[in-house]
C-alpha positions as semicolon CSV with decimal commas, in nm:
position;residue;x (nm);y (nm);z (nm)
1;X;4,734;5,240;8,982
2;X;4,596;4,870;8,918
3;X;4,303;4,787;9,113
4;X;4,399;4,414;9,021
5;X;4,700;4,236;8,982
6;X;4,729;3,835;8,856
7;X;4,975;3,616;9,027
8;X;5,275;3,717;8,796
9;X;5,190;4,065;8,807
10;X;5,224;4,042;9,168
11;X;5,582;3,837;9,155
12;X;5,704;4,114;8,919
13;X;5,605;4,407;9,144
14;X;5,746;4,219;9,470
15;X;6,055;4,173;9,277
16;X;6,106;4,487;9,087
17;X;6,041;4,677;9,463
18;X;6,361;4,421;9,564
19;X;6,614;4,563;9,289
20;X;6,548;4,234;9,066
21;X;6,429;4,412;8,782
22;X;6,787;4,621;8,742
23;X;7,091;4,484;8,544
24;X;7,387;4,409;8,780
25;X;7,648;4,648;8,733
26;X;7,950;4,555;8,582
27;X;8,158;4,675;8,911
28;X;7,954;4,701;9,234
29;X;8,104;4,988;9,462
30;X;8,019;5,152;9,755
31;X;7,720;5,306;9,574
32;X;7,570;5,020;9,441
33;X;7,581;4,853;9,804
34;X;7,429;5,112;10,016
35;X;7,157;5,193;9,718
36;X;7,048;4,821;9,747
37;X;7,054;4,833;10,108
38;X;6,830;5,154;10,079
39;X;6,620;4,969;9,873
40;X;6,578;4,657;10,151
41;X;6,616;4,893;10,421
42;X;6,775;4,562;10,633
43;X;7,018;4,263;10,633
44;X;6,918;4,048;10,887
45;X;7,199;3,856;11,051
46;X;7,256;3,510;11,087
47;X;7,582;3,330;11,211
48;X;7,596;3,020;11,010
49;X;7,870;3,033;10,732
50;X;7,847;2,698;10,539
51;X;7,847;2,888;10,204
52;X;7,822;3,257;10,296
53;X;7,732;3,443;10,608
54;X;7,406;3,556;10,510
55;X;7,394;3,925;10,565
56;X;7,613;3,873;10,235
57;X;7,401;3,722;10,030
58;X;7,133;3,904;9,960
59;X;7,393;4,173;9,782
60;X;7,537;3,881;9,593
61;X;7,179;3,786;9,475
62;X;7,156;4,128;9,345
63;X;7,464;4,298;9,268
64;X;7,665;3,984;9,131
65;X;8,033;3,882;9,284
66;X;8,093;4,239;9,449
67;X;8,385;4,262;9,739
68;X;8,272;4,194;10,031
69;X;8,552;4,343;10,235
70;X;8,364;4,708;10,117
71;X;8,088;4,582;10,273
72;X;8,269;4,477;10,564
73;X;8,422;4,868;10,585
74;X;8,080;4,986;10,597
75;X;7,899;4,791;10,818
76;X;8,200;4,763;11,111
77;X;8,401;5,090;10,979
78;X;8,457;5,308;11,319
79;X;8,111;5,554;11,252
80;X;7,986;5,350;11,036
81;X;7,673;5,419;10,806
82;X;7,535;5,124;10,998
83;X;7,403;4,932;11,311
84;X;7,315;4,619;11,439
85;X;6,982;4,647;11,584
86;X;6,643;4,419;11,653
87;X;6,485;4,499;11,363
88;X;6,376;4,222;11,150
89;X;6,544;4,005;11,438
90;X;6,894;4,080;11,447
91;X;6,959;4,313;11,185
92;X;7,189;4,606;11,010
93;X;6,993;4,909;10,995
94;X;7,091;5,223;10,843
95;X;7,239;5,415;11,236
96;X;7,005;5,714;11,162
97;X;6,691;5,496;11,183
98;X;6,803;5,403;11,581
99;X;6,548;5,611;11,694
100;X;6,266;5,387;11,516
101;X;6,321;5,148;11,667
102;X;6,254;5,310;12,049
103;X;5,967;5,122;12,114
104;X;6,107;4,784;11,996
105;X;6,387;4,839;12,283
106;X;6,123;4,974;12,547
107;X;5,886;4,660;12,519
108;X;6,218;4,425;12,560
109;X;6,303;4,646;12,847
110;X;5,987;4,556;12,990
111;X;6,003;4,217;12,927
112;X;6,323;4,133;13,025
113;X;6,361;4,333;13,263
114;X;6,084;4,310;13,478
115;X;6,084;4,181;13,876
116;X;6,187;3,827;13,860
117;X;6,342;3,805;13,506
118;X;6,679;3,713;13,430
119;X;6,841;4,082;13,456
120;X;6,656;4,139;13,781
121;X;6,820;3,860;13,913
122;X;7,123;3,917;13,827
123;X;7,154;4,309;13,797
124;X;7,506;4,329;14,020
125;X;7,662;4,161;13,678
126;X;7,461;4,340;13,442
127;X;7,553;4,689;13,662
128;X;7,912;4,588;13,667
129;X;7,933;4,515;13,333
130;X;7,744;4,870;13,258
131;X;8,056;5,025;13,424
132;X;8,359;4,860;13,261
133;X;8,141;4,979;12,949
134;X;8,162;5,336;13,070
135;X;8,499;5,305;13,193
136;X;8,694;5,135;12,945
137;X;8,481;5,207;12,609
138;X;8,347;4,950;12,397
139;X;8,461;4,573;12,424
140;X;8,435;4,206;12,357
141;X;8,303;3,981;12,561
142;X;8,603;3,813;12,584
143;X;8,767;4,131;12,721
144;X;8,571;4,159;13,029
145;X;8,703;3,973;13,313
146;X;8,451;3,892;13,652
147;X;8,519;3,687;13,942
148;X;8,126;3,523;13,824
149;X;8,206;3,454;13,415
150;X;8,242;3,067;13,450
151;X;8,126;3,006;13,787
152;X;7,759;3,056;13,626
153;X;7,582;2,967;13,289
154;X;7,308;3,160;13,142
155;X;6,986;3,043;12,943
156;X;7,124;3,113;12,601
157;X;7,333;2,796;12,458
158;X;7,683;2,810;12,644
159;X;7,709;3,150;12,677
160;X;7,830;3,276;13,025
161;X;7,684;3,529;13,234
162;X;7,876;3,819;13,099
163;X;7,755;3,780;12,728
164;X;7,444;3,758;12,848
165;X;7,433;4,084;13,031
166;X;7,605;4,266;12,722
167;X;7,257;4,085;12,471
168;X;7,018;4,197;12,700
169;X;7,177;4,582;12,779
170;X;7,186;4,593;12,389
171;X;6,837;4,448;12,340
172;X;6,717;4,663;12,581
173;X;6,911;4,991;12,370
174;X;7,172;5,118;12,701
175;X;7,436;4,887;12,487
176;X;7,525;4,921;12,104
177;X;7,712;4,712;11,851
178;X;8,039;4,946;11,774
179;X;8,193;4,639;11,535
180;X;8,297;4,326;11,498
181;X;8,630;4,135;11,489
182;X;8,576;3,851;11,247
183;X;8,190;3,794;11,373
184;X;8,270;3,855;11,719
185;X;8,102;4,149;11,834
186;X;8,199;4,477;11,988
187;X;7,975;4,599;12,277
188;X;7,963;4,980;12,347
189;X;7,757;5,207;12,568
190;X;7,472;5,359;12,317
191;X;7,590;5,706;12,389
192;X;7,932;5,603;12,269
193;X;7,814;5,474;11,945
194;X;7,501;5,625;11,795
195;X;7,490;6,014;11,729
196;X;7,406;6,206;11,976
197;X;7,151;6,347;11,802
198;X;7,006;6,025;11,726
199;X;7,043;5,911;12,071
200;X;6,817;6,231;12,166
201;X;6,542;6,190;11,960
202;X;6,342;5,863;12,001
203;X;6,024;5,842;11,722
204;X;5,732;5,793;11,931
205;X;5,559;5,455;11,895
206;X;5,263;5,559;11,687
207;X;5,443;5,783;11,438
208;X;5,770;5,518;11,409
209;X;5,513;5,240;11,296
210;X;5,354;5,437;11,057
211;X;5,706;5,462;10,921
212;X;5,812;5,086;10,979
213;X;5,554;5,042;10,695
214;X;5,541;5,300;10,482
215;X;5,875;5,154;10,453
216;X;5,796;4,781;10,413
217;X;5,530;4,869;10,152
218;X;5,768;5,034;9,937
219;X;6,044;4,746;9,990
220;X;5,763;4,495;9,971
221;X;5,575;4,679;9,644
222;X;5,272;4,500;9,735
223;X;5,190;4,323;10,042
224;X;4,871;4,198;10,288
225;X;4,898;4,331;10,661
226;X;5,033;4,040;10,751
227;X;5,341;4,086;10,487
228;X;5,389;4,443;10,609
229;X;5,381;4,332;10,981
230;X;5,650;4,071;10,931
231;X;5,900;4,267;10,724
232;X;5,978;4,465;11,100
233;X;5,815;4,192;11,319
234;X;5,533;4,412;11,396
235;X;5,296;4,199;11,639
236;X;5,042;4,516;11,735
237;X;4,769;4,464;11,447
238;X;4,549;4,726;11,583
239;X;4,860;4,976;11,514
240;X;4,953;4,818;11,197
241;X;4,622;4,785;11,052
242;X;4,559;5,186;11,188
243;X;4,898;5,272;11,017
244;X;4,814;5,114;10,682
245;X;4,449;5,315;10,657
246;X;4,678;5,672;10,721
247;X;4,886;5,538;10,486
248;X;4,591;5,495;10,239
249;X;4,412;5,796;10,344
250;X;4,765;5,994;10,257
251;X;4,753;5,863;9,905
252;X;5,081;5,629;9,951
253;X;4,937;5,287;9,952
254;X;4,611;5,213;9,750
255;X;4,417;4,858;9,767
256;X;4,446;4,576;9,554
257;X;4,300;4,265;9,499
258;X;4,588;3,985;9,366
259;X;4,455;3,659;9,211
260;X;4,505;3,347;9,411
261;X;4,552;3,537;9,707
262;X;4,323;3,395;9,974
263;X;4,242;3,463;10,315
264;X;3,956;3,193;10,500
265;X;3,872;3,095;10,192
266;X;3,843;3,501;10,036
267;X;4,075;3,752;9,833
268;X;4,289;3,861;10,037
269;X;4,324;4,258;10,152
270;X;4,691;4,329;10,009
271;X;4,765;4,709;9,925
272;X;5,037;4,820;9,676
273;X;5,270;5,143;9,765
274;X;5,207;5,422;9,533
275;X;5,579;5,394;9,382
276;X;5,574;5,066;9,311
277;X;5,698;4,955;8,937
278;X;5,525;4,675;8,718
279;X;5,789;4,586;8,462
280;X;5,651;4,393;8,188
281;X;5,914;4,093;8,286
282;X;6,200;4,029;8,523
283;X;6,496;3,864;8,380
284;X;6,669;3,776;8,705
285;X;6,871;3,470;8,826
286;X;6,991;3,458;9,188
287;X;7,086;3,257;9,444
288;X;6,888;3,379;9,763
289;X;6,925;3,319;10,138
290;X;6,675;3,213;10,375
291;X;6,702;3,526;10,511
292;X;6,633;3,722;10,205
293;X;6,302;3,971;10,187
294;X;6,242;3,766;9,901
295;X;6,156;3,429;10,121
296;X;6,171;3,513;10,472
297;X;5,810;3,569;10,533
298;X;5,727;3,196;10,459
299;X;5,338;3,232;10,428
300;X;5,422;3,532;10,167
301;X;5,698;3,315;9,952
302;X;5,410;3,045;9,945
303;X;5,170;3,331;9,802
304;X;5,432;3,461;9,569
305;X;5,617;3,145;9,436
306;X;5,370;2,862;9,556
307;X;5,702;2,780;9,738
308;X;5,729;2,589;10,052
309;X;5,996;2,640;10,236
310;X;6,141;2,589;10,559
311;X;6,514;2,558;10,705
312;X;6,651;2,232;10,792
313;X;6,912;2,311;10,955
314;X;6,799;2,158;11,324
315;X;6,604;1,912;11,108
316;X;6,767;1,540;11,187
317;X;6,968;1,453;10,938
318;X;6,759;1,122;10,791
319;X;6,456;1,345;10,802
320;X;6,591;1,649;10,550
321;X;6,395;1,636;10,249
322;X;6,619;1,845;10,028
323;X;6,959;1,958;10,265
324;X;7,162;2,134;10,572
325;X;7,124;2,472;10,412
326;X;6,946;2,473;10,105
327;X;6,889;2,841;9,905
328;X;6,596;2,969;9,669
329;X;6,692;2,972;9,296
330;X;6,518;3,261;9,119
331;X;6,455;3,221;8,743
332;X;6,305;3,490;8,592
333;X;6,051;3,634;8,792
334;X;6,006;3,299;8,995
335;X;6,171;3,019;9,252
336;X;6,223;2,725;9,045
337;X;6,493;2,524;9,265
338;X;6,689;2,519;9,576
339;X;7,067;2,420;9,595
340;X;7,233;2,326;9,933
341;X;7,581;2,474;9,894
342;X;7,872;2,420;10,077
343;X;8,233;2,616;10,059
344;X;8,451;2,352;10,132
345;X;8,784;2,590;10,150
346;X;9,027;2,327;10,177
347;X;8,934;2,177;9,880
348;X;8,913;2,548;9,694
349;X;8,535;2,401;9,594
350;X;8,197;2,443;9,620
351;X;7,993;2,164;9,660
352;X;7,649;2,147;9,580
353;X;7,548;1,902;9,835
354;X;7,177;1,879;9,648
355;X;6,973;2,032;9,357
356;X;6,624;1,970;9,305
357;X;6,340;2,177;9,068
358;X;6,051;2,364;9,180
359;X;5,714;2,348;8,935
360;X;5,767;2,617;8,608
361;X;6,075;2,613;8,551
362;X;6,195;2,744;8,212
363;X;6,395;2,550;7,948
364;X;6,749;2,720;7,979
365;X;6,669;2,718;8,365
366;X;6,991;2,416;8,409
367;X;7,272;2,658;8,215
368;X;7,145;2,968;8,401
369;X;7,174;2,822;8,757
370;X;7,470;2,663;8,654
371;X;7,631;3,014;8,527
372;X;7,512;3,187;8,864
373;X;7,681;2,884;9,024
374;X;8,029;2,955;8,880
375;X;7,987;3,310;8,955
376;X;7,913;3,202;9,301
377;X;8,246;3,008;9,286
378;X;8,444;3,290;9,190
379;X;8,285;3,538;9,457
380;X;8,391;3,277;9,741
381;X;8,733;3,260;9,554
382;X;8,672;2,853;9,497
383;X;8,803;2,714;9,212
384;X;8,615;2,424;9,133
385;X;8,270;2,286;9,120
386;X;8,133;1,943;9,256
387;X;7,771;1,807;9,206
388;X;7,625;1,553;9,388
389;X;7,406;1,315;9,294
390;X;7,119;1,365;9,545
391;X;6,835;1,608;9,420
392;X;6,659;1,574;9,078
393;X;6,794;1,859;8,967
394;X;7,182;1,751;9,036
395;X;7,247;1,591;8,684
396;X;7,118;1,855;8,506
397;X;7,308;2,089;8,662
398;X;7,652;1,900;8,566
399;X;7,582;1,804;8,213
400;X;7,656;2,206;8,175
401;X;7,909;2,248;8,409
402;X;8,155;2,027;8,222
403;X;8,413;2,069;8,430
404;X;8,262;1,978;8,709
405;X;8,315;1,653;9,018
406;X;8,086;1,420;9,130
407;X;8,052;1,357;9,474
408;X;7,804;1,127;9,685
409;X;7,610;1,329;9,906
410;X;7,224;1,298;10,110
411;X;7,057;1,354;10,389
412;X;7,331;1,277;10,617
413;X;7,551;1,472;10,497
414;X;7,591;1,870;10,441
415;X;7,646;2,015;10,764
C-alpha cells in the first residue's frame, strides 16, 4: 500500500471507493441498485424535489437513467431491505444495520427526553400516540386523530403536536419508518417493523463505532478523522480516533500522507482502507447532489476538488452566487461545474436555471455535461432542454445542445 498519495491520486481512490471508476451498465436492475448502495452504505434523505428528490440521485450519478419505481419497491416495499434511520442525518440504511445505530438513538433519548424537554412536557400525547401505534399498527400522521392536534404547535416549522411526537419516538428508536405514501411517511412501533432479531441485539457503543468506520473508510477509500467522523456524524473523537488506531493495529487501514492536504498549517493524518483501488484514471461524468458522499462533507470536497460549495437554498435570492439548487458536475476524476436544474413538468423540460465552470476543466468538458444533461432529461421523462443565460458556463452548454431554448433566468429566480 502507498505510503503517499498526490492530489489526483487521492481524487481517484475517493472516487473509485464511490463506484465512479465502473462503466454504467447498460440496464440497471435490482442488483446494480442495492450493490451501489452496498458500496455507499447510505442515501441520506432530503425533501426538496426541484429536479429530483435526492435520495435518487446519487444512483442516477452512478448507474445512469435506471427506474426509479425499483428503487421505490425496495426502499418502501412491505419488509423491505431498507430503513429510514439517523444515520448520516436522515438516512436509508440497509434494516440489518438497526442495531448500529443503538447508541445514536440512546444519546437522542437522552437529549430529548430528559426532565424539562419537549417530550417531558408533553408525554400524555407522546403516550397516547405510543398506543394508537400499538393498537392500530403503523400510520400516517394524518391518520391519527387527538382532541390536542391543532389546538397546539410544536417547535418544528408547522408541524402539529402529533408529528412531533411520532419524530421524536422514531428518533429516539420506540417508532420506525414502515413506508411512505408519495413522501409522506408511515410511522410504526419498532417491534412491528425491524426483525425481531435485529430488534434484540443492539451493537454496543464501542464495538458499533469501530464498525461505523471501518465502514466509512472503505466507502471513503481514503479519508482524515475528520472525513471518517462525518460520513456517520460521529462527534466522540476520543472513540473515533481509538477506533481508527484498532483499525490500523488490525491491518485494515494503514497511514498516508496526501499532498496538499493540510492541517494548522501541516500534512494532514488521512489513512487509506486496505481495499481501496487506485485506478490509473476515472472516466466518469455525473451529475451529483448536495447530498452525495462525494460533496457532503464540505471541508473534504474542498480537499478533494478545491471546490467550495455550499447550498443556497435559504440564501436570499439577490445574494445567490450561482442558484436555488445548484449540483456538482464531475468530469473525469474532478468537479469542474455546477448546474442549477429545474424539472419544470408542465412544460415536459428541464431547465437549467444556471451553468458556470469550476478551474481544470477538460476540453470536451461542454458536450459531456451536455450528453449527461439529456440523459438527465430522459430519466425525469422531460422532453426538452432550456438554457439560460446566467452562469459562464450556460452558452457553452447550448452551442451543443442544438436543440435546445433559451430562457432568462438569475438570482431571483429558480426556486
Amino acid at each position: 500500500m502507498k505510503e503517499t498519495l498526490s492530489a489526483a491520486e487521492a481524487r481517484r481512490v475517493a472516487l473509485a471507493a464511490q463506484g465512479f471508476a465502473r462503466p454504467r451498465p447498460t440496464v440497471a436492475g435490482t442488483r446494480q441498485l442495492n450493490l451501489a448502495i452496498a458500496r455507499m452504505g447510505v442515501l441520506q434523505i432530503d425533501s426538496v424535489n426541484v429536479f429530483a428528490r435526492s435520495h435518487y440521485l446519487p444512483l442516477f450519478s452512478r448507474l445512469g437513467a435506471y427506474d426509479t419505481a425499483a428503487l421505490d419497491r425496495l426502499l418502501f416495499a412491505r419488509r423491505a431491505p431498507y430503513v429510514e434511520s439517523w444515520a448520516h442525518v436522515a438516512a436509508f440504511i440497509p434494516a440489518a444495520d438497526w442495531a448500529l445505530f443503538a447508541f445514536r438513538r440512546e444519546d437522542l433519548a437522552a437529549k430529548h427526553g430528559a426532565p424539562g424537554g419537549w417530550v417531558d412536557e408533553h408525554r400524555e400525547i407522546v403516550d397516547w400516540v405510543r398506543a394508537e401505534l400499538a393498537a392500530r399498527g403503523p400510520l400516517r400522521p394524518a391518520q391519527i386523530e387527538h382532541d390536542a392536534k391543532q389546538s397546539a404547535r410544536g417547535p418544528w416549522w408547522d408541524w402539529d403536536v402529533v408529528k412531533s411526537a411520532l419524530e421524536y419516538l422514531w428518533l429516539f428508536g420506540e417508532v420506525a419508518i414502515a413506508g411512505r405514501r408519495g413522501f409522506e411517511r408511515r410511522y410504526g412501533l419498532a417491534e412491528h417493523v425491524i426483525p425481531a432479531e435485529t430488534l434484540a441485539a443492539p451493537v454496543p457503543r464501542d464495538e458499533a463505532i469501530r464498525e461505523l468506520v471501518r465502514r466509512a473508510a472503505r466507502a471513503y477509500g481514503v479519508a482524515t478523522a475528520s472525513d471518517l467522523g462525518d460520513y456517520w456524524r460521529i462527534k466522540d473523537r476520543p472513540r473515533l480516533l481509538t477506533a481508527i488506531a484498532e483499525l490500523v493495529d488490525a491491518g485494515e487501514l494503514a497511514p498516508v500522507t496526501v499532498a496538499g492536504w493540510t492541517s494548522a498549517g501541516r500534512p494532514a493524518r488521512a489513512w487509506m482502507h486496505r481495499d481501496a483501488a487506485l485506478p490509473r484514471r476515472i472516466d466518469a461524468t455525473a451529475i451529483l447532489t448536495p447530498f452525495d458522499p462525494v460533496v457532503w462533507f464540505r471541508d473534504r470536497a474542498q480537499r478533494l476538488f478545491d471546490f467550495e460549495y455550499r447550498i443556497e437554498i435559504y440564501t436570499p435570492a439577490p445574494q445567490r452566487r450561482y442558484g436555488y439548487y445548484s449540483l456538482p458536475i464531475l468530469v473525469g476524476d474532478d468537479v469542474v461545474g455546477r448546474v442549477d436544474l429545474k424539472a419544470d413538468r408542465a412544460a415536459s423540460t428541464l431547465r437549467v436555471q444556471s451553468a458556470w465552470w469550476e478551474h481544470g476543466r477538460p476540453a470536451d468538458a461542454a458536450e459531456r455535461v451536455a450528453a449527461e444533461l439529456e440523459t438527465a432529461a430522459r430519466w425525469q421523462g422531460l422532453e426538452r432542454i432550456s438554457v439560460s443565460r446566467w452562469g459562464d458556463a450556460t452558452d457553452d452548454l447550448a452551442a451543443v445542445l442544438p436543440r435546445a431554448a433559451r430562457h432568462d433566468a438569475g438570482p431571483t429566480v429558480g426556486e
